[in-house]
PAFI-524380 format. One record per residue (C-alpha): residue in one letter; x, y, z. Coordinates in steps of 0.05 Angstrom, whole numbers, plus 5000, padded with zeros to 4 digits. Layout:
% residues N
aXYZ;...
% end
This chain:
% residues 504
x312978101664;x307578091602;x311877931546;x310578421477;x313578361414;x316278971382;x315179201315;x319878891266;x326779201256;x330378881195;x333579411147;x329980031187;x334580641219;x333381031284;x336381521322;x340381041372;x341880221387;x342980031462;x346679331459;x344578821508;x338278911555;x342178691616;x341879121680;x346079771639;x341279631577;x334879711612;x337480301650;x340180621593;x332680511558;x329380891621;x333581471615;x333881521541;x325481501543;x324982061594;x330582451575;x330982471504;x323082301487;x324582711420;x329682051399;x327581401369;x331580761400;x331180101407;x334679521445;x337378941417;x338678381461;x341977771435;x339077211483;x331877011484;x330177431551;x332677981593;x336778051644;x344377901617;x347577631684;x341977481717;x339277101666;x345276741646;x347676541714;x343075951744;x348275581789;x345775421866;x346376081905;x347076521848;x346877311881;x348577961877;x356378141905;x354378841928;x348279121962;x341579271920;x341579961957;x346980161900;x345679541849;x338379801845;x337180391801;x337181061818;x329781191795;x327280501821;x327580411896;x329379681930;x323679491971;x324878791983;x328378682051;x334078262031;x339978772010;x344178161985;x338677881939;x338277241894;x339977171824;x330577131808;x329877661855;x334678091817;x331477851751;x324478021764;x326478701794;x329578871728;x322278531691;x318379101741;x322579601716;x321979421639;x313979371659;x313079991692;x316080481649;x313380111588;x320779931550;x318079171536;x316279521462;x323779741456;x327079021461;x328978531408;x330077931431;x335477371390;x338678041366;x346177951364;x350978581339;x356178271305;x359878861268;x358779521275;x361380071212;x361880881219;x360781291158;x361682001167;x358782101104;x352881911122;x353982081193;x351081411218;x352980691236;x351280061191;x350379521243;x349778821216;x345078351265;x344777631267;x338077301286;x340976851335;x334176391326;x333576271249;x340776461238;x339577091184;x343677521181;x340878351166;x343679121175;x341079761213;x342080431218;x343980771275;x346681541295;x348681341356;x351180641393;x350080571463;x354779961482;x351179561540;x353778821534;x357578831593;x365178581601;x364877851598;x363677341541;x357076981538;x359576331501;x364376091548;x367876181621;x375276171639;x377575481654;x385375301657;x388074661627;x388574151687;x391973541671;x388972891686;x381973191660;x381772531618;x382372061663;x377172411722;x370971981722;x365972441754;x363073081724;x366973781711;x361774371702;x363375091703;x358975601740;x357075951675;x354875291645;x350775021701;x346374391676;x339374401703;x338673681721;x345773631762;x344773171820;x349573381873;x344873091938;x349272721980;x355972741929;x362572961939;x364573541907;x370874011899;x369074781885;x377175031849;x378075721862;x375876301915;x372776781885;x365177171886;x361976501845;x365976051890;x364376301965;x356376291933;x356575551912;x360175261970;x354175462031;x349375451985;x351274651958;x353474532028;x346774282065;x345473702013;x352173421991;x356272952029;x361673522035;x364074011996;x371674341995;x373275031963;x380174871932;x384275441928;x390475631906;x391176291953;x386176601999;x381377181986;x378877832042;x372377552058;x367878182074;x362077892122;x355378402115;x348778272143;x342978002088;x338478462112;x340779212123;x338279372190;x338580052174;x334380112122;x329579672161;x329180312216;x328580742162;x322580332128;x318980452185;x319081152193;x320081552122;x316381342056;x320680712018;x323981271961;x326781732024;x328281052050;x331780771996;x334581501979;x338281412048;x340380662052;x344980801981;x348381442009;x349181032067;x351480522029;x355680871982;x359981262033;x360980722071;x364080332011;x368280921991;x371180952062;x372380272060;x375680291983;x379680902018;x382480482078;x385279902032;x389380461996;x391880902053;x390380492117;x390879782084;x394179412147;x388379652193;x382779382142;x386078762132;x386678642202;x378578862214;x377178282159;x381877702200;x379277902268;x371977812234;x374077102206;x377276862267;x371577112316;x367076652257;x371076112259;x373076002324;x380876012359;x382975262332;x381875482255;x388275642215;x385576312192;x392876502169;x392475902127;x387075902085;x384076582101;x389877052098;x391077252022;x398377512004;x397078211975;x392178812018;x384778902013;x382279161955;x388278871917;x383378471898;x375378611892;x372878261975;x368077731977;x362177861998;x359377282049;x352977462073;x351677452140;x357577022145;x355176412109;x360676142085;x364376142158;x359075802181;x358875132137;x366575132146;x365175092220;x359774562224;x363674132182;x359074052120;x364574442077;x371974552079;x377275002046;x384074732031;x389675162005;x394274781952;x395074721884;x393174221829;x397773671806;x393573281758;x386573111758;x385872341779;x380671821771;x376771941838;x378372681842;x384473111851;x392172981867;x394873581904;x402573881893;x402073761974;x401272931958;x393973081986;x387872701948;x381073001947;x376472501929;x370072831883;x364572551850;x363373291820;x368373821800;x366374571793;x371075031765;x369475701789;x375175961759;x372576591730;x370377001666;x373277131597;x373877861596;x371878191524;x371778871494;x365079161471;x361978451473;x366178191414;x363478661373;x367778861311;x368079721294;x369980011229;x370580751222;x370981041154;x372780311134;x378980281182;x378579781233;x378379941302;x382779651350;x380579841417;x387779791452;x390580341414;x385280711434;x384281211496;x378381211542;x374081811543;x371781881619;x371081131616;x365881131570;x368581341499;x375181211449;x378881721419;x378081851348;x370981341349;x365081791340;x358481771370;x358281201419;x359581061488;x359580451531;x357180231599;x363379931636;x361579881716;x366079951782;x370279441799;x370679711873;x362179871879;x356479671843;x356479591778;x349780001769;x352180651799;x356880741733;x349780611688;x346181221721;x351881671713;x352981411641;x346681441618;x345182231646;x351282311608;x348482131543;x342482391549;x346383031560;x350382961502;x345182841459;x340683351479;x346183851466;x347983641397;x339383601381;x340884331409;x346884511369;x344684191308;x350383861304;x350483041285;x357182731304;x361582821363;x368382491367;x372682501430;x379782761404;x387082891434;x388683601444;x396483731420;x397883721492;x395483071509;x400382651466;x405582611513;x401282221569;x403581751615;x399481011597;x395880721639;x391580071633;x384380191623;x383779881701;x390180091738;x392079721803;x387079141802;x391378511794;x385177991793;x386277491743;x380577611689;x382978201686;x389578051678;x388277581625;x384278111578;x387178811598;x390378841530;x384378821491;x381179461524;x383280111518;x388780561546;x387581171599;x392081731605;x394382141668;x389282741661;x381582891646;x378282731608;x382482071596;x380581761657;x377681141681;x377681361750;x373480801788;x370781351834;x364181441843;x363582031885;x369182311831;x365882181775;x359482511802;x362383141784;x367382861732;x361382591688;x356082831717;x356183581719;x362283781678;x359884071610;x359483581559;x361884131509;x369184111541;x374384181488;x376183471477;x368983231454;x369883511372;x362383671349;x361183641280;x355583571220;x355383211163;x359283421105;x357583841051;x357383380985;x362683620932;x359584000871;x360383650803;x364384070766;x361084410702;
% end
C-alpha cells in the first residue's frame, strides 16, 4: 500500500471521528465514504500503521480464528485460497482495501483519543488527541464518534503472578509482546495456557525447537476445519469470485449458526462430534479425556480453531506435548507442577490472554458529567443510554468479528442519513418509563472465558428487551439492526438549543 499523508488535523472540526483504523475502522471508513459522501470524517489511528490486531500481533503463526469468508468484508471478496489466513495476509488485505477505495487520505497516523467531552450546547464533541510521536497534546471537533478501537488494551496482555518468576533463568515473553530477534531453534519451551494464541504458537514453534509443551490448566473444544475451503474452491471454478465469495460466507455463516445452536440445545452431541474428531487425530493410546476433554459444553467457551488439524498432528509426532496441571512456582530450569512434575524450559510464553477495556480507555464526559460506562445500557450493542451521538463497533464472540462491522456501520450510515434528513443534530438512546424495571444482564451473557470475566464490569449493562440487547446473533441482528427503523422510539432526536434572550 502507497503510503499518503493526510492534511493536517490539529484544532479543525468535522462531521465525524472513527477511532482506530483496525479491521472495524477501515470498514466503518468505506461505508461512511459511499454512504454518507455529503459528511466530512476522518480516522485517527493511534499506532504508526494500520491494521490494529494484525499489526500488533507478530508472534510465530499469528492467524485469523474464523474463516475469511465472514472475517473479509462484505464489499471486498476473499480471493486468496487459504480461508484460515496468516496474520500479513490479513494485513495487506485490509492495505488493498484502504487502496482501492482511496481512504489512505482519511487516516492519521500516532493519533491517540484520550478523552472525549459532549456539549449539547454546541451539539458536538471536544476530543483531546495526543501525538503519540512528539508527545503534543491538541483538541477536535466532532458531531459524531464512531468508536472502532476494539476490546482489548494495546499497552499490555493479561499475565497472572507466578511465583518463582525471580528465580527462572530463561526468558518469559507474552504473545502480545513478541521480540523480533527471539531465538527459539532447537530450545525448550513451555506455551501456559490453551487458548486461540496458544494452539497457533505451539505447531507453528514446533518444527524448530527441541520440544514444545502447551501447559494447561483445563482443556479447550478444539474445532479442526480444513485451511482451504473446498467449497469455495468448486465454486471458484465455476461462478465469478463475488458470486463465489457471496456463497462461501452464507455457507459459512449458517453453518456456524447451526453449530452455535447445537452447543446450546444439543450440547452433548457437539461435544461428542469434537472428541470423536480428536481421538480419530490422535490415535486410540492418547488420553483424549485427559487433556482434551474441557469441563463445561461447547461454546461455553469460544472453540479453537486448529486448522486442518495442526495442532493434533505435532502432538502425535512427538515434536510437542500438552500436559494438564497447574503451576506451583516457577523454578530455575523451568516449571514445578502442583502434580510434583518439572518441565524443564529454556523459554516461557504466557499465552494467557488479553486485558479487556471499554471504548479503548477512552475517558467520556457529557455535559461535564463523567461517564461511567457500567451504569450504562447498551443500545443494540452499539450505543449507551443517555450518551448522544456515538456508537461503537464491538464484534461476535461466537462468529467473526467483521460481520458485527458491516451491520454497524449500515447502521450509522442510516442514522445519519436520517438526521441530515430530519434536520435534526443529536440523537440520544433513552429509557422509555417502561423499561426501568428490566432484568440486568451483563453486556456478554453466558460466556464464562476468563478475559471476559476479568473486565465484564467495566462495560455496559443489557436489559431483557429491544432495543437493549446485545444479542450475539448474527442472523438476529440482520433484522434487529439492520432493517428495523432507526427512528424507533428509544433513539430521542433532537437539535441544538435555542440560545436564551438577554433580557431588556
Amino acid at each position: 500500500m502507497q503510503r499518503h499523508s493526510a492534511p493536517d488535523l490539529t484544532c479543525e472540526s468535522t462531521d465525524l471521528l472513527v477511532v482506530g483504523a483496525g479491521i472495524s475502522g477501515i470498514g466503518m471508513g468505506y461505508y461512511l465514504q459511499n454512504q454518507c459522501p455529503d459528511r466530512t470524517f476522518a480516522i485517527l489511528e493511534g499506532r504508526s500503521d494500520i491494521g490494529g490486531t494484525w499489526d500488533l500481533f507478530r508472534y510465530p503463526g499469528v492467524r485469523s480464528d474464523s474463516d475469511m469468508h465472514t472475517l473479509g468484508y462484505s464489499f471486498k471478496p476473499w480471493t486468496a485460497d487459504k480461508a484460515i489466513a496468516d496474520g500479513p495476509a490479513i494485513l495487506d488485505y485490509l492495505k488493498e482495501a484502504i487502496e482501492e477505495n482511496g481512504l489512505a487520505r482519511r487516516i492519521h497516523f500516532n493519533r491517540r483519543v484520550r478523552r472525549a467531552s459532549w456539549s449539547s450546547a454546541e451539539q458536538r464533541w471536544t476530543v483531546e488527541v495526543e501525538h503519540t510521536d512528539t508527545g503534543e497534546h491538541t483538541t477536535m471537533k466532532a458531531n459524531f464518534l464512531s468508536m472502532c478501537s476494539g476490546y482489548y488494551s494495546y499497552r499490555e496482555g493479561f499475565t497472572p503472578e507466578f511465583a518463582g518468576v525471580e528465580r527462572f533463568q530463561g526468558e518469559i515473553v507474552h504473545p502480545q509482546a513478541w521480540p523480533e530477534d527471539l531465538d527459539y531453534k532447537g530450545k525448550r519451551v513451555v506455551v501456559i495456557g490453551s487458548g486461540a494464541t496458544a494452539v497457533t504458537l505451539v505447531p507453528a514453534m514446533a518444527a524448530e525447537t527441541a520440544h514444545i509443551t502447551m501447559l494447561q490448566r483445563s482443556p479447550t473444544y478444539m474445532a479442526p476445519a480444513p485451511a482451504i475451503d473446498p467449497v469455495n474452491q468448486r465454486l471458484k471454478r465455476v461462478l465469478p469470485k463475488r458470486l463465489a465469495y457471496w456463497l462461501t460466507r452464507w455457507k459459512n455463516i449458517v453453518r456456524v449458526h447451526l453449530v452455535y445452536r447445537m452447543s446450546r440445545t444439543k450440547p452433548d452431541r457437539l461435544k461428542e462430534r469434537l472428541l470423536g474428531a480428536a481421538r480419530e487425530a490422535l490415535g486410540p493410546e492418547y488420553d483424549v479425556d485427559a487433556h482434551f476433554t474441557p469441563r463445561y459444553n461447547p461454546w461455553d467457551q469460544r472453540l479453537c480453531l486448529i486448522p486442518d488439524g495442526d495442532l493434533y498432528k505435532v502432538v502425535r509426532n512427538g515434536s510437542a506435548s500438552v500436559v494438564t496441571d497447574t503451576i506451583d512456582t516457577l523454578i530455575e530450569k523451568g516449571v514445578l507442577l502442583e502434580s510434583g512434575a518439572e518441565l524443564e524450559a529454556d523459554i516461557i510464553v504466557t499465552a494467557t490472554g488479553l486485558q479487556l477495556v471499554a471504548l479503548g480507555e477512552v475517558e467520556l464526559e457529557v455535559d461535564g458529567r463523567s461517564v461511567d460506562l457500567s451504569e450504562t445500557w447498551t443500545y443494540k450493542g452499539m450505543a449507551f443510554s443517555d450518551v448522544p451521538n456515538l456508537v461503537t463497533t464491538f464484534g461476535y464472540i461466537n462468529a467473526s468479528w467483521t460481520l458485527r462491522v458491516d451491520l454497524n456501520a449500515d447502521y450509522l450510515c442510516r442514522l445519519l442519513n436520517h438526521m441530515r434528513a430530519t434536520g435534526t443534530t443529536q440523537c440520544t438512546p433513552r429509557l422509555r418509563p417502561t423499561d426501568h424495571d428490566m432484568a440486568q444482564r451483563p453486556f456478554i451473557d453466558d460466556f464464562p472465558a476468563g478475559y471476559i470475566k476479568r473486565g465484564m464490569h467495566l462495560l455496559a449493562r443489557q436489559g431483557d428487551r429491544e432495543p437493549w440487547l446485545n444479542t450475539q446473533n448474527y442472523l438476529r441482528d440482520r433484522k434487529f439492526i439492520g432493517r428495523q427503523p432507526v427512528d424507533d422510539g428509544v433513539m430521542e432526536f433532537s437539535t441544538a438549543p435555542v440560545p436564551a434572550r438577554a433580557s431588556r
